[in-house]
C-alpha positions as CSV (number, residue, x, y, z in Angstrom):
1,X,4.2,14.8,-13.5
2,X,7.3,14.7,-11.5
3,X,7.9,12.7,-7.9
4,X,6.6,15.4,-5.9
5,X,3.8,16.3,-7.7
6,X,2.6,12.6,-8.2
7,X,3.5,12.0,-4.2
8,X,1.1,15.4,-3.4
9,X,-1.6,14.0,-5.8
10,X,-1.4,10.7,-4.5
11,X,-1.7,12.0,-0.6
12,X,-4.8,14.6,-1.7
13,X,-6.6,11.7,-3.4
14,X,-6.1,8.8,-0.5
15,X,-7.6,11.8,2.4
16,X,-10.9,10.2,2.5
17,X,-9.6,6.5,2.6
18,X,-7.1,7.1,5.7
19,X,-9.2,6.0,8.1
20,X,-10.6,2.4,6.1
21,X,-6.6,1.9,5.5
22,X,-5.5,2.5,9.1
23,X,-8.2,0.1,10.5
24,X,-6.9,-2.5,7.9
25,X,-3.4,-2.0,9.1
26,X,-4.2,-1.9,12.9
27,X,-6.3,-5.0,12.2
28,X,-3.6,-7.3,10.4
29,X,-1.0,-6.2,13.0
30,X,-3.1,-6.8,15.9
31,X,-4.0,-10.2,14.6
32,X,-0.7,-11.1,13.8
33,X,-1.2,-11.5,10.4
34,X,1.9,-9.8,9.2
35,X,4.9,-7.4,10.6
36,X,4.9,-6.1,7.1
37,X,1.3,-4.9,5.7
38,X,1.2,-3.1,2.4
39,X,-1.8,-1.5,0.9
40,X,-1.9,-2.2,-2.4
41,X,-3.1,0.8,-5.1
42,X,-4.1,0.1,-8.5
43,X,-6.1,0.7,-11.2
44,X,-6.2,-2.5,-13.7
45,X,-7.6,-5.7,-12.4
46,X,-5.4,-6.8,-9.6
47,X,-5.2,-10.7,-7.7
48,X,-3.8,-9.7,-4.6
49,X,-4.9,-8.8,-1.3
50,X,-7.7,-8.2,0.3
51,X,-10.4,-5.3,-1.4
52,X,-10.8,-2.8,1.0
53,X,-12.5,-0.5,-1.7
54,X,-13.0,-0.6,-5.3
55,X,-11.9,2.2,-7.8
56,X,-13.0,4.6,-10.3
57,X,-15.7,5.8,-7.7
58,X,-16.1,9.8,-6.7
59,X,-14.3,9.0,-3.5
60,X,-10.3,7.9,-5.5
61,X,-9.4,6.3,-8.2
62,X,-7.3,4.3,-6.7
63,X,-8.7,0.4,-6.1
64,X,-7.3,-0.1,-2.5
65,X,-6.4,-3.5,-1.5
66,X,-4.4,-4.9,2.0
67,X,-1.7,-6.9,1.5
68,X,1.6,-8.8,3.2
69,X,5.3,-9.0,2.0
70,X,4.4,-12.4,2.5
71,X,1.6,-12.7,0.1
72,X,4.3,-10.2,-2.3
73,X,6.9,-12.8,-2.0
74,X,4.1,-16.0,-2.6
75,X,2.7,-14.1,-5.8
76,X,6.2,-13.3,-7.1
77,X,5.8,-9.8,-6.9
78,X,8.8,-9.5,-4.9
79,X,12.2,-12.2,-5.8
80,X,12.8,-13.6,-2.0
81,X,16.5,-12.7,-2.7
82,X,15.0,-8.9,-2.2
83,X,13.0,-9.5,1.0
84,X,16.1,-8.5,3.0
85,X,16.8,-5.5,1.6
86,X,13.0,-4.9,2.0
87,X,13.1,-5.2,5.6
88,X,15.7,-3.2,5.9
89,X,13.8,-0.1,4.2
90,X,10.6,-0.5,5.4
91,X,9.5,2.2,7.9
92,X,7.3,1.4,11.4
93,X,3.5,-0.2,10.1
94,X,2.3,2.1,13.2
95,X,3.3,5.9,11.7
96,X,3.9,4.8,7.9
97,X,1.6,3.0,5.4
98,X,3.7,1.3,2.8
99,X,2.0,1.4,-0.4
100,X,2.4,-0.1,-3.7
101,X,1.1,1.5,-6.3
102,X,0.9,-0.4,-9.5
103,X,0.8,1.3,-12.6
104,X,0.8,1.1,-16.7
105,X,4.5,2.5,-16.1
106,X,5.3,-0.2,-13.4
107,X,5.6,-0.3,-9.6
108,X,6.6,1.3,-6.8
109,X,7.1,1.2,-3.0
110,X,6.2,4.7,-1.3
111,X,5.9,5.7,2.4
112,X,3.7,8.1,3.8
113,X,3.0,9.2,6.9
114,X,-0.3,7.2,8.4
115,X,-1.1,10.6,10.6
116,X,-1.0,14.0,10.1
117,X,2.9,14.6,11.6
């Protein structure tokens, strides 16, 4: 499956869960929690973040967790030397979700629109 195809899969299968991730997003911003939320997508057993819904159910595959670039950088997923760079890629929290989606072949950041533009 090539980048397109996996982004358009990806998109079809995370419809239904829109609304439960832009709630978690609205509500870590409007708490002040982060400036930098990123959901989380995976499909092996994950420590990080908060659950928002499990996977492997009719609804996505996907298990769907909230998480911070703090919590990233805390955990080691992300070297602090790269938070920088980070910040300088990551797109508005209020029209993009970030996601990471973790997978047998490794990980990846991907941004996609939170609303239908």
């Amino acid at each position: 499956m090539n980048e397109n195809q996996f982004y358009t899969s990806l998109e079809k299968d995370l419809s239904a869960q829109r609304i439960i991730m832009n709630k978690a997003i609205d509500t870590v911003l409007n708490q002040e929690v982060t400036n930098y939320p990123i959901v989380v997508l995976h499909q092996a057993d994950v420590e990080l973040g908060v659950l928002l819904m499990d996977g492997g159910t009719v609804y996505s595959k996907w298990e769907i967790r909230i998480s911070s670039l703090e919590e990233m950088v805390a955990k080691k997923v992300m070297r602090s030397d790269r938070v920088e760079d980070f910040r300088k890629v990551y797109k508005d929290p209020e029209s993009f979700f970030c996601l990471l989606v973790l997978q047998e072949e490794g990980m990846q950041f991907i941004f996609m629109p939170r609303y239908d533009q």
